[in-house]
C-alpha positions in Angstrom: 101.6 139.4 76.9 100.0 140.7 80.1 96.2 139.6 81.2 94.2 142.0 83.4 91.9 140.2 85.5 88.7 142.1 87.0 86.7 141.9 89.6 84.3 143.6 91.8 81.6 143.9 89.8 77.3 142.7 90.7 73.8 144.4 91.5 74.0 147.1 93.4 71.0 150.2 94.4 70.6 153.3 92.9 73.0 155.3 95.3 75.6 152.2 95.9 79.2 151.4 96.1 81.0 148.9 94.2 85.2 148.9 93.9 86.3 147.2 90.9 90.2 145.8 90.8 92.4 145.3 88.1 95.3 142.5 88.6 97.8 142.5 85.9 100.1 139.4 85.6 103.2 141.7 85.9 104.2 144.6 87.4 101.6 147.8 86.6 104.8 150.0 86.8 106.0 149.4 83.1 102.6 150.7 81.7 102.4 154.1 80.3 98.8 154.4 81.7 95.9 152.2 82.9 92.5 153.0 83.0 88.8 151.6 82.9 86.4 151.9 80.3 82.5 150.4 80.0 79.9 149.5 77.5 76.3 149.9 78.0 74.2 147.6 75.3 74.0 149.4 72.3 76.2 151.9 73.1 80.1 152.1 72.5 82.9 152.0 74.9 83.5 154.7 76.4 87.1 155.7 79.0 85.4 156.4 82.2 88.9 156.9 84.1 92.4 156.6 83.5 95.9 157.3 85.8 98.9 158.0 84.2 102.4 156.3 84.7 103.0 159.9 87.0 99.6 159.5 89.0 98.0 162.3 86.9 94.1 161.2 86.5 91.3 162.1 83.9 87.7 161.1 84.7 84.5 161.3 82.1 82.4 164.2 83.4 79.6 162.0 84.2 81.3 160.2 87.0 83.7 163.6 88.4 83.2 163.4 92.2 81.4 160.1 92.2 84.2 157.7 91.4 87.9 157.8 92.0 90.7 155.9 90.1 93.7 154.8 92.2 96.7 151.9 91.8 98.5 149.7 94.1 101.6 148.8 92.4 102.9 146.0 95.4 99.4 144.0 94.3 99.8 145.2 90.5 96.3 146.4 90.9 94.5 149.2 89.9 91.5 150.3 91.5 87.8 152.2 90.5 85.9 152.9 93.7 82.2 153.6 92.5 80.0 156.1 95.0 76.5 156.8 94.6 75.9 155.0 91.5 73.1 155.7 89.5 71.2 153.2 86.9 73.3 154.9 83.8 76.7 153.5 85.2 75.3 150.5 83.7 77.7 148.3 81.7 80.5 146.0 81.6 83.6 147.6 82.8 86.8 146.7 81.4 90.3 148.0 82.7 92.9 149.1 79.7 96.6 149.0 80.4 98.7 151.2 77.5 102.7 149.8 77.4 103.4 151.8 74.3 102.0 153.0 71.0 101.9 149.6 69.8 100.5 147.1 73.3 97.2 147.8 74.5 95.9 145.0 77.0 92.0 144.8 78.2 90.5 142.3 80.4 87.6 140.5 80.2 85.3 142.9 81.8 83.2 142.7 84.6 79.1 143.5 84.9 78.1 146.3 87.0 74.0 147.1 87.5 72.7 149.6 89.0 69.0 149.0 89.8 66.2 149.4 92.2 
């Protein structure tokens, strides 16, 4: 088993920063990809970013040139820097961690608003 721990999130303006981190309780290296997803209320969860095990990425259109996924394997963290954020980014944000076709991890999610 593997828990992913995040933090980072809280209130933040219209036009804010926030970095979220993901901490896994092993090494990140073994993971096919990683990535973070988010939940608005109501809605369903949606991927918002994800980094492959070879450093490809894939962001959501919505967020392309706002938000930027990196990794940090010596602190078995992954990263989701958040520039000017706008009230639809919204949710709880949860980071994902794919080891095979059969282990999917999640954390526990973390709260990010975005409001005036």
């Amino acid at each position: 088993q593997v828990q992913l721990v995040e933090s980072g999130g809280g209130l933040v303006q219209p036009g804010g920063s926030l970095r979220l981190s993901c901490t896994a309780s092993r090494s990140i290296a073994r993971f096919y990809a990683m990535g973070w997803y988010r939940q608005a209320p109501g809605k369903q969860r949606e991927s918002v970013a994800t980094i492959t095990a070879g450093g490809s990425t894939n962001y959501r259109d919505s967020v392309k040139g706002r938000f930027t996924i990196s990794r940090d394997y010596a602190k078995k963290t992954v990263y989701l820097q958040m520039n000017s954020l706008k009230p639809e980014d919204t949710a709880v944000y949860y980071c994902n961690a794919v080891e095979n076709d059969r282990n999917t991890f999640w954390g526990q999610g973390t709260q990010v608003t975005v409001s005036s």
